[in-house]
N, C-alpha and C positions, 0 to 999 in steps of 0.2 A: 700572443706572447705568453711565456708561462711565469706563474710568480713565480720567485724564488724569495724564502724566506729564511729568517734564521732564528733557533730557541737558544738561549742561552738559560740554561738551570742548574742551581746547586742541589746535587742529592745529599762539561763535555764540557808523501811527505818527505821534502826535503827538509823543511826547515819549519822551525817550530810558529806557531801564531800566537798573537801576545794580544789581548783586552786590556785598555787601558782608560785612565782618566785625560781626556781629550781637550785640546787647548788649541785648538788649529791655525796654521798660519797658510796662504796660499801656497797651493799646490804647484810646483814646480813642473809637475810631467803634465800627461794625458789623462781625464777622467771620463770616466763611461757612466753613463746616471740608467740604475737597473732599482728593478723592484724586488724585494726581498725581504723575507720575515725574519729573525733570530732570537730564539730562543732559550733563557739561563736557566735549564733544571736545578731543584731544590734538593738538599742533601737524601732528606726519606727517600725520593724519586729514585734517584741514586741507586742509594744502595739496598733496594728493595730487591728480591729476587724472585721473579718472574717463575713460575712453573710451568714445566712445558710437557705433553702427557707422551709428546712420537719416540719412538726409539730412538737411541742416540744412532746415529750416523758419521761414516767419516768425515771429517773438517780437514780443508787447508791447511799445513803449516803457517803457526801464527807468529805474524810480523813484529817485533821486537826493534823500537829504532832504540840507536845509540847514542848517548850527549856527542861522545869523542874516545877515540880508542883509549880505554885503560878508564873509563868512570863507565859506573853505572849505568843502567836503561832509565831511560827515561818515563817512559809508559809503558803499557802493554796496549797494542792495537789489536784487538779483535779483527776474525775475519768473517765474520760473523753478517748476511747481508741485511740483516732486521733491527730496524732503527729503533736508539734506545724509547726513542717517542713519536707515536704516529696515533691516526684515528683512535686503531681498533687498540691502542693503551689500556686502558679503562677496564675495557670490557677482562682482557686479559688477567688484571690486576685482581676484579672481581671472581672469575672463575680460579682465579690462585687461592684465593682465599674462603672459599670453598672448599676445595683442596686439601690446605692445609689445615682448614678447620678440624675437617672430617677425622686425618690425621690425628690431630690433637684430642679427640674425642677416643679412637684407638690405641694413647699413649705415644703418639709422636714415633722418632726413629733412637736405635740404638746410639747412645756414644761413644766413640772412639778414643782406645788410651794412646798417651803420649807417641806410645813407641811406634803408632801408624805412621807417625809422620815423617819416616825414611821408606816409604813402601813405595815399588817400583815394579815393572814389567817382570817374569822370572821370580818374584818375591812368593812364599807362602807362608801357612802358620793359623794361626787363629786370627788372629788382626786383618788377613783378605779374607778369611770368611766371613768375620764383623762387617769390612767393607764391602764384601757381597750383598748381604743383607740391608747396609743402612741405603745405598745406592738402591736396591729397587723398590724400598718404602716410597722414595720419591720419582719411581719412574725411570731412572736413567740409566738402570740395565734392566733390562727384561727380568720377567717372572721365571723364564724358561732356565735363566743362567743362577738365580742365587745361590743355589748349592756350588760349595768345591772350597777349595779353602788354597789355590792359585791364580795369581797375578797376572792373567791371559792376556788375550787381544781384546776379549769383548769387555775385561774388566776397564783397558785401559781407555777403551772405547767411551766407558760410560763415566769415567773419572773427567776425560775432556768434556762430556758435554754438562756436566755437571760445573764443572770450570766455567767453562761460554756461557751458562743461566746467569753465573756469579760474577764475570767480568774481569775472572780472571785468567792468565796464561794458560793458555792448554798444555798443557807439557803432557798429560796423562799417567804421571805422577802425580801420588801426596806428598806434598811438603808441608813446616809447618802452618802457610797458609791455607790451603785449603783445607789441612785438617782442622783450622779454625774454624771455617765455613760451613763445613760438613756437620761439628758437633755444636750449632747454633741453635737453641733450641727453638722448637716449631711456635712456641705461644710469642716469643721474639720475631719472629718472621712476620708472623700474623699481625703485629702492631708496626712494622715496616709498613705492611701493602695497606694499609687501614690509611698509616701520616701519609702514602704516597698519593692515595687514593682522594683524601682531602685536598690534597695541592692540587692534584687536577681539576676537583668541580673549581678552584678559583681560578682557574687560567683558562683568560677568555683566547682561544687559538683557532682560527679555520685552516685549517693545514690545505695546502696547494701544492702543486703541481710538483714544486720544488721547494727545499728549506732548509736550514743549518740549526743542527743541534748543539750549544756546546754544554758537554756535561763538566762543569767545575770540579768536583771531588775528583774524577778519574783523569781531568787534565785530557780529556779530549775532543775534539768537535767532527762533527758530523754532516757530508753535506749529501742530503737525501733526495733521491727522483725516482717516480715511480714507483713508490712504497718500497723503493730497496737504497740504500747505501752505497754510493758510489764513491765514494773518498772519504777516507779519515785521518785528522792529521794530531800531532801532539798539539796543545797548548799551555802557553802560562801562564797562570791565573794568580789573582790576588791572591795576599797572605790572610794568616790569619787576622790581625790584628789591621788590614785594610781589605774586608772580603771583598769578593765581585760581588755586584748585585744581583738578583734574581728579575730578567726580566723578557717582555718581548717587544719586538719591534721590527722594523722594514730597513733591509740595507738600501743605501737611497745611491752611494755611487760609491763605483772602485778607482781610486787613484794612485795612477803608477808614478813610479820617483818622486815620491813625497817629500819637502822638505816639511821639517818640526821645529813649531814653537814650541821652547822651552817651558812647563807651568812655574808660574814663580814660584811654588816650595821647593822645585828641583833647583830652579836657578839659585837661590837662596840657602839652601843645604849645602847642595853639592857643587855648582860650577861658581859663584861668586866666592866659596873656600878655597876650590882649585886657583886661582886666577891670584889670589895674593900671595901663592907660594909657587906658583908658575906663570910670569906675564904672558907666555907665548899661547896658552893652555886651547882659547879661541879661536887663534889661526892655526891650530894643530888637530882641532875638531873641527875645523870648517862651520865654524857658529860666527854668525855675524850679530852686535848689540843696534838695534834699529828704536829711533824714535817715535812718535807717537802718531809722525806722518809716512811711518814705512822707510825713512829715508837711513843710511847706513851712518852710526856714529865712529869716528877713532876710537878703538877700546882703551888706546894711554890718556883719552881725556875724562876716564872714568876715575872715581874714587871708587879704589876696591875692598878699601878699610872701611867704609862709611855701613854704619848700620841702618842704616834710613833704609826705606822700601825703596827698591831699585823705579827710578822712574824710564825704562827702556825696556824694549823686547828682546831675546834673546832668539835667534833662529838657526838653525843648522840647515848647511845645503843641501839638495839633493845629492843622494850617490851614493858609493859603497858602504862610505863610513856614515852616513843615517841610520839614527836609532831606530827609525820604525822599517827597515829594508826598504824593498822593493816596492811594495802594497801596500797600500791602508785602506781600511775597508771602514766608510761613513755609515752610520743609521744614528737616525734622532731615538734620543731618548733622556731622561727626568738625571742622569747619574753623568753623563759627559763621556761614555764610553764607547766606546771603537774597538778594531782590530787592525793589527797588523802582522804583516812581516818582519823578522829580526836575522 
């Protein structure tokens, strides 16, 4: 049987996955007990950027989900099949910086004025001939192309893969982010792959067969076989001021139709507030108040006014309207965190 594991790290689809602070109450559906690593990358990790020396090549159109028609994207998913972490990490990180040492030691690459940052296919001028030049300092268009001072295929070519190192949309335009990215300077990069480099010698990981990366900053996870990428899905991750933790661990079982215990600061917050300006609020979210032997209380024989610490559980049924969906995905770990479906 092959492990499957999952990273969760801060520098990582229909429907989005949510890590949360776990308070478990029996599982209502089917559970399947699987072995599994997960792993929480660290911010540096993140947002270090990789150097890569092959010519850029065509990529897939990149997948873009959406919250709901008329808001925003939500992430940008890479199509990218190279896991944001695997073995040969490391090593990659170290020959980066090499790289860009060396770079830096030549004066790094040219910067880019403001006004790059409307540059597109058809575009020329002096600013793609700049972008000619600053793109094969690092590789990502060939030596043979830097002369010209237009917005070709090979220019746009080498703007995506220069995107994909960065993590971000391929569009093969500059916009104002990438033109961020692009004028980063190299002595900055260089102390990226340095903090990235650090977190790795403390993560102790034997990577298998199989594993899940979720990278926190980018809101996405990763679930890896084979040394290539085989799904990637959005996630939602702690805020700032309650992060996710940085950690790793063994998914131990998938449970379907979960129902959820409430954690008493939610109950406390948010549904014991609801419930004295709506009695109905419980049987309209399918939450049952259960006492300390499981057994289900009347919620009219509760005080809803009473500030005292609630002495009952609160649970919601399985089904549509559960807050954790479909899934919930177990692994032990020091922080009480899980995954789910929403």
């Amino acid at each position: 049987m092959h492990e499957d594991r999952v990273l969760f790290s801060k520098p990582l689809i229909s429907k989005p996955l949510i890590s949360k602070p776990s308070n478990l109450g029996k599982a209502s559906g089917r559970s399947a007990a699987v072995a599994g690593l997960v792993l929480l990358l660290a911010p540096a990790l993140a947002s270090a950027a990789f150097a890569q020396a092959a010519a850029p090549t065509a990529k897939p159109k990149p997948q873009l989900v959406q919250s709901e028609p008329g808001l925003p994207t939500l992430a940008h998913i890479s199509a990218s099949p190279v896991p944001t972490l695997d073995e040969g990490t490391a090593q990659r990180m170290a020959a980066a910086m090499l790289t860009y040492s060396a770079l830096e030691v030549r004066g790094g690459w040219p910067t880019l004025p403001a006004s790059a940052a409307k540059l597109a296919p058809g575009a020329r001028g002096a600013d793609v001939a700049l972008l000619r030049q600053r793109l094969a300092v690092t590789e990502d268009l060939s030596a043979d192309h830097i002369s010209g001072d237009v917005f070709d295929d090979a220019v746009a070519a080498a703007v995506r893969h220069f995107q994909g190192r960065h993590g971000l949309p391929e569009t093969g335009s500059v916009g104002p982010v990438t033109l961020a990215a692009l004028n980063v300077p190299v002595g900055k990069r260089l102390h990226q792959l340095a903090a990235s480099i650090d977190r790795l010698a403390t993560m102790d990981v034997t990577f298998g067969e199989r594993y899940v990366v979720v990278n926190l900053p980018s809101t996405v996870a990763e679930a890896v076989e084979g040394d290539h990428v085989v799904r990637r899905y959005v996630v939602v991750v702690g805020k700032t001021d309650r992060p996710s933790p940085t950690l790793t661990t063994m998914i131990t079982t998938v449970n379907l139709n979960p129902t959820w215990t409430v954690p008493l600061s939610i109950a406390k917050k948010d549904i014991i507030t609801k419930m004295r300006k709506d009695p109905v609020y419980l049987a309209r979210m399918h939450i049952r108040p259960l006492d300390a032997q499981g057994n289900e209380i009347d919620a009219r024989t509760i005080d809803w006014n009473s500030d005292r610490s609630p002495n009952f559980t609160l649970r919601q049924d399985s089904g549509t309207w559960n807050a954790l969906g479909a899934v919930r995905i177990d692994m032990p770990n020091p922080y009480s965190v899980y995954m789910h479906d929403t």
